[in-house]
C-alpha positions as a printed Julia matrix, in Angstrom:
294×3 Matrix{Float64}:
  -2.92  -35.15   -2.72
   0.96  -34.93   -1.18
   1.26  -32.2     0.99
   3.04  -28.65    1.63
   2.94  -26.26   -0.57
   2.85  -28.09   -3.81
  -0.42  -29.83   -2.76
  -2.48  -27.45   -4.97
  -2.96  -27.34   -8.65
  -3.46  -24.11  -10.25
  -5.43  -23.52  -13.83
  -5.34  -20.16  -16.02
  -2.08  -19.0   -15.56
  -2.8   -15.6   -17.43
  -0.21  -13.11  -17.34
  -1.69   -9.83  -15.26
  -1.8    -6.62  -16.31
  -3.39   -3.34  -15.29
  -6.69   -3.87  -17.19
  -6.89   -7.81  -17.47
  -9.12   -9.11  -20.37
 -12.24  -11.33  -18.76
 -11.18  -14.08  -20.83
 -10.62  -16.7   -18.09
 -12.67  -19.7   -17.73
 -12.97  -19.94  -13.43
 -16.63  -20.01  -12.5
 -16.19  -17.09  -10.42
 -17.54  -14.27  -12.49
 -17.04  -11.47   -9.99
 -14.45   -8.67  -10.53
 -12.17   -7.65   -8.09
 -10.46   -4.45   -8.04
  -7.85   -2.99   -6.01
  -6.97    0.73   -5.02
  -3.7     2.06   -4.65
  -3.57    2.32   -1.44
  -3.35   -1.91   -0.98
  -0.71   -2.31   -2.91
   1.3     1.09   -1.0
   0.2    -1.27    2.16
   1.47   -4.81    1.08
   4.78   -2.83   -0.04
   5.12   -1.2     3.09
   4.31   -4.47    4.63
   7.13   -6.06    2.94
   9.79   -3.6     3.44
   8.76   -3.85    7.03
   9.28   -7.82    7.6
  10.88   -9.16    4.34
  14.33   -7.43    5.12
  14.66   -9.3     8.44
  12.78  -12.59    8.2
  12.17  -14.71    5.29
   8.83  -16.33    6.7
   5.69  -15.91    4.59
   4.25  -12.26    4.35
   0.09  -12.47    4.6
  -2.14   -9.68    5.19
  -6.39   -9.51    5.15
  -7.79   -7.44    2.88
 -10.55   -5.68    2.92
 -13.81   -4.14    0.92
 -17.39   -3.3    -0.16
 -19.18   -4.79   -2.66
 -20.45   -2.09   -5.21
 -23.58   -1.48   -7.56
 -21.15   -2.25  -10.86
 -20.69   -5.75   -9.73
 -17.66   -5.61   -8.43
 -15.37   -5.97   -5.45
 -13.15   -2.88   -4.35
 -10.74   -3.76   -2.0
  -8.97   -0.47   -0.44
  -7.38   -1.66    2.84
  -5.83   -3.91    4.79
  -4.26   -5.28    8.02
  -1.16   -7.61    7.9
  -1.17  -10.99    9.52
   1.23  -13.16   12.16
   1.91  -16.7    12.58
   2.32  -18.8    15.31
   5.86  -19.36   16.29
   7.78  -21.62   13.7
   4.48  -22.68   12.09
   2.65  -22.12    9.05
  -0.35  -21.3    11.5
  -1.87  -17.53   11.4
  -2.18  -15.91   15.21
  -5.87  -16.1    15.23
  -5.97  -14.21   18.37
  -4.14  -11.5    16.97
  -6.09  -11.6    14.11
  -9.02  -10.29   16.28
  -7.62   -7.76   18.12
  -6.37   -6.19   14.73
  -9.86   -6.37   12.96
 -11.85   -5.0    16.0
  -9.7    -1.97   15.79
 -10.1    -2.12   12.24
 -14.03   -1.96   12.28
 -13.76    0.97   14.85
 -12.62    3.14   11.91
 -13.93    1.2     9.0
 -17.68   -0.3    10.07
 -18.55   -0.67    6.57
 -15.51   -3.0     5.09
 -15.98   -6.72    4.83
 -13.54   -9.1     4.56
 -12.88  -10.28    1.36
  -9.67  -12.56    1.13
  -6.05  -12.28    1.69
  -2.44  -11.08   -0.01
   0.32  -13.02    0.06
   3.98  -12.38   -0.47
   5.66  -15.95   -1.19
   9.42  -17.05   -0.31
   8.35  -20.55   -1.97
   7.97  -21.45   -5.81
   4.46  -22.15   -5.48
   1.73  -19.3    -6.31
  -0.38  -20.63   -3.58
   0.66  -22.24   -0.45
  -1.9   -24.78    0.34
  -0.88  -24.99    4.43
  -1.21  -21.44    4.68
  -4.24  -21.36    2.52
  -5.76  -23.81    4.62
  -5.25  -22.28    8.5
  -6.64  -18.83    6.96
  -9.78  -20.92    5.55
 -10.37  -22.76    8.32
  -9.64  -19.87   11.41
 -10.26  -17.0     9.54
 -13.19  -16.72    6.06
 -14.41  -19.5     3.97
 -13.07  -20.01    0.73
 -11.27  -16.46    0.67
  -9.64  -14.95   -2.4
  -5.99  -15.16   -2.78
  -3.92  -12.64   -4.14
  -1.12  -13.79   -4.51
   1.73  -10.83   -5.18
   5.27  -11.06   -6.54
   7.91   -8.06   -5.3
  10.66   -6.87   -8.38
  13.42   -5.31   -6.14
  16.57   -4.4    -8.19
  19.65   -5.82   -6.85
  22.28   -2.5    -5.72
  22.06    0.41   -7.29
  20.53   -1.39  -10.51
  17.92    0.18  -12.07
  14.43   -0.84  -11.85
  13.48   -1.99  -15.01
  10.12   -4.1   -14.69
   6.78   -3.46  -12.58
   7.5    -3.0    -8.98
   4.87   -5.18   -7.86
   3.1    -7.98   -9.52
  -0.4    -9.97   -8.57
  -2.9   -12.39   -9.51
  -6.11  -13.56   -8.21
  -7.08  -16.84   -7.51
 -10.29  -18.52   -5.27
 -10.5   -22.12   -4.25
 -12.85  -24.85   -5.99
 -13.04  -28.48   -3.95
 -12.53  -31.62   -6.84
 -15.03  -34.23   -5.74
 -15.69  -37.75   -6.37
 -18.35  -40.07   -5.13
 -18.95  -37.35   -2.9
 -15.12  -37.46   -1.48
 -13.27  -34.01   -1.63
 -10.02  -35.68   -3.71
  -8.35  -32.37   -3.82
  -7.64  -28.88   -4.6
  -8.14  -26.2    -7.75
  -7.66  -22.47   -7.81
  -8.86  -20.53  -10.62
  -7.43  -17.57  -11.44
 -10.05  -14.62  -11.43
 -10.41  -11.49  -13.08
  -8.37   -8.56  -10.46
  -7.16   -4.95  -11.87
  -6.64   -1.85  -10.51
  -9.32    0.86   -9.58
  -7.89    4.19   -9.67
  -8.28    7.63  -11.43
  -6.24    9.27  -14.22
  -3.78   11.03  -12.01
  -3.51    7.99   -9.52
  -2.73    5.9   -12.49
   0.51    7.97  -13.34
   1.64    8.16   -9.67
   1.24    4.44   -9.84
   3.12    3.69  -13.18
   6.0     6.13  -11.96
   6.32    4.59   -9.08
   6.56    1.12  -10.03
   9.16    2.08  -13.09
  11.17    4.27  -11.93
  11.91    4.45   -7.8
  13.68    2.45   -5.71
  11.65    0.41   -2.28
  14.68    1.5    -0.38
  14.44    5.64    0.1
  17.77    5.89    0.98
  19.2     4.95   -2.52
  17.34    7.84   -4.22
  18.28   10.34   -1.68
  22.03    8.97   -1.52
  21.94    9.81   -5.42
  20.34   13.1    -5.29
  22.67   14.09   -2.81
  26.09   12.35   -5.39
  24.21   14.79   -8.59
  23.45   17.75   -6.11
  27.49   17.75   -5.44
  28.49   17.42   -8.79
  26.36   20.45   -9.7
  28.29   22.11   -7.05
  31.9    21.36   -8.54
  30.74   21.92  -12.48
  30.07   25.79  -10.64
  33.09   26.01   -8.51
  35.2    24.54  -11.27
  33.45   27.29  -13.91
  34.21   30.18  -11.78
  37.59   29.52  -10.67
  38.57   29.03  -14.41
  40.23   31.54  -16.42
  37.16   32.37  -18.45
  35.6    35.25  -16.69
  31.84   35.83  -17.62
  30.38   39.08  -15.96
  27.12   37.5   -16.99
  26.85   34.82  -15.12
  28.13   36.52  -11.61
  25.41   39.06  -12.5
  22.35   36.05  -12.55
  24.04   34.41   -9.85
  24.32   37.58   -7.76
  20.93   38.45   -8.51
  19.73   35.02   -7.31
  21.51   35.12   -3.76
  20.09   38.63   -3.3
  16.76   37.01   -4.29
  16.82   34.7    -1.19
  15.28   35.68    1.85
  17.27   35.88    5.41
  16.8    33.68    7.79
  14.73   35.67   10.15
  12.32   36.83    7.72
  11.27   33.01    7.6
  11.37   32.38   11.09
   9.09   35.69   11.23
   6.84   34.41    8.73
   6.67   30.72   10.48
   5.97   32.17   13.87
   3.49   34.21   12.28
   1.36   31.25   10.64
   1.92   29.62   14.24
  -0.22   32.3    16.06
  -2.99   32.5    13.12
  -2.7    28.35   13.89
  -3.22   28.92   17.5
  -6.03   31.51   17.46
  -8.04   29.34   14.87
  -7.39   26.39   17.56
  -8.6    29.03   20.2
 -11.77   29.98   18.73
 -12.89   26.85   17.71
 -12.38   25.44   21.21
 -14.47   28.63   22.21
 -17.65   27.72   19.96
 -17.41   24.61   21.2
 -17.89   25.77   24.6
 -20.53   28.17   23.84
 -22.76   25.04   22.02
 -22.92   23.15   25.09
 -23.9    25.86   27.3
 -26.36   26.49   24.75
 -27.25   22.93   24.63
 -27.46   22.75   28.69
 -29.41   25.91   28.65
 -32.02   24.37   25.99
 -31.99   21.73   28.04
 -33.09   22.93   31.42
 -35.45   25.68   30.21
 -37.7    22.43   28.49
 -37.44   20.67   31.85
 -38.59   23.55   33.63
């Protein structure tokens, strides 16, 4: 097979949804399914590197195996390469994991993401250096990032992704190339996670400083409908009443700081006191302690 990145051949080219059907024909009959917080990671990831560099975006990710039969992956770490190469910083790799089990012992390494500058879904070279460095025959989730161009609305999902894993062709015992089959990947998330998720991807920008550049544009047009109302000649006694009544509503400024300062202190003496039992348990401890040796 030619190589680069066209060097694989890719079967089942299903479209993804939230809730894929299981109607895919790749041997691979396990179900993977991701939390929110990945994809909040891989699009973080991406705003992070893709803005400055337009080298290939990899991460690990990372999961447990549950009693349904399924995979949940909810984290992961993102991934380097070597310098002008296709080849993943193994070393780095490691240090990243190992502090990575230190909070998560229980989460096994499933596969990895991938953010693509190239036309194909799965980039063999890269493919191949995490397969042979990093986890046989890994899953590949290969994701696809919508970003509106300007201030143009975003008007599909935010973030794409499909799941593939490897399968060697053989002949006469000779490995002769390369398939991925897509496999079955969907989200795993509750009710109210679900409409976060959906209202995120439809209607926000990856770039924070659009929305707040636009709430500030509509928060000073609000301003000049009202000066422009009450400097008119129509005079409304009404509407200076409700508008009085809603400045006198406001609080001054030092009854805030008064009530900040105050939840500081309550903050300080719970900090205070639970240092205190803490100190009182070991002397308790060291006290239980040397009356049994005596």
């Amino acid at each position: 097979m030619p190589s680069s990145s066209l060097s694989c051949l890719l079967i089942n080219e299903l479209e993804q949804q939230t809730h894929t059907k299981n109607n895919s024909t790749s041997t691979n009959t396990y179900i993977y399914k991701l939390h929110p917080l990945v994809m909040m990671n891989i699009l973080d990831h991406y705003q992070r590197v893709a803005f400055n560099s337009k080298t290939e975006i990899i991460g690990c990710l990372y999961g447990e195996f549950r009693e349904g039969g399924y995979f949940e992956i909810k984290n992961t770490i993102p991934l380097k390469f070597n310098d002008n190469t296709t080849d993943i910083d193994v070393a780095y790799y490691k240090k990243m994991e190992s502090l990575h089990h230190r909070v998560y012992s229980n989460d096994t390494l499933i596969g990895y993401y991938s953010i693509s500058t190239s036309k194909a879904t799965v980039d063999k070279q890269i493919y191949q250096s995490f397969n042979d460095n990093i986890m046989k025959n890994p899953l590949v989730l290969d994701c696809t990032i919508n970003i509106p161009s300007g201030n143009e609305p975003l008007t599909t999902r935010l973030i794409d992704f499909k799941g593939y894993m490897n399968r060697e062709l053989t002949f006469k015992n000779k490995v002769v190339g390369t398939l991925f089959e897509q496999v079955r990947v969907e989200y795993l998330m509750s009710d109210n996670e679900k409409l976060s998720m959906n209202y995120l991807q439809t209607n926000k920008y990856l770039q924070s400083n659009i929305v707040l550049q636009q709430t500030i544009q509509q928060l000073k047009k609000d301003l000049e409908e009202i000066n422009k109302y009450l400097t008119s000649n129509k005079k409304s006694f009404e509407v200076y009443h409700h508008l009085l009544s809603a400045f006198q509503e406001l609080k001054p400024v030092d009854d805030f700081d008064k009530t900040l300062n105050q939840h500081n202190k309550d903050l300080l003496m719970i900090i205070y006191l639970s240092n205190l039992l803490q100190q009182n348990l070991k002397i308790n401890e060291q006290l239980s302690t040397t009356s049994h040796d005596l």
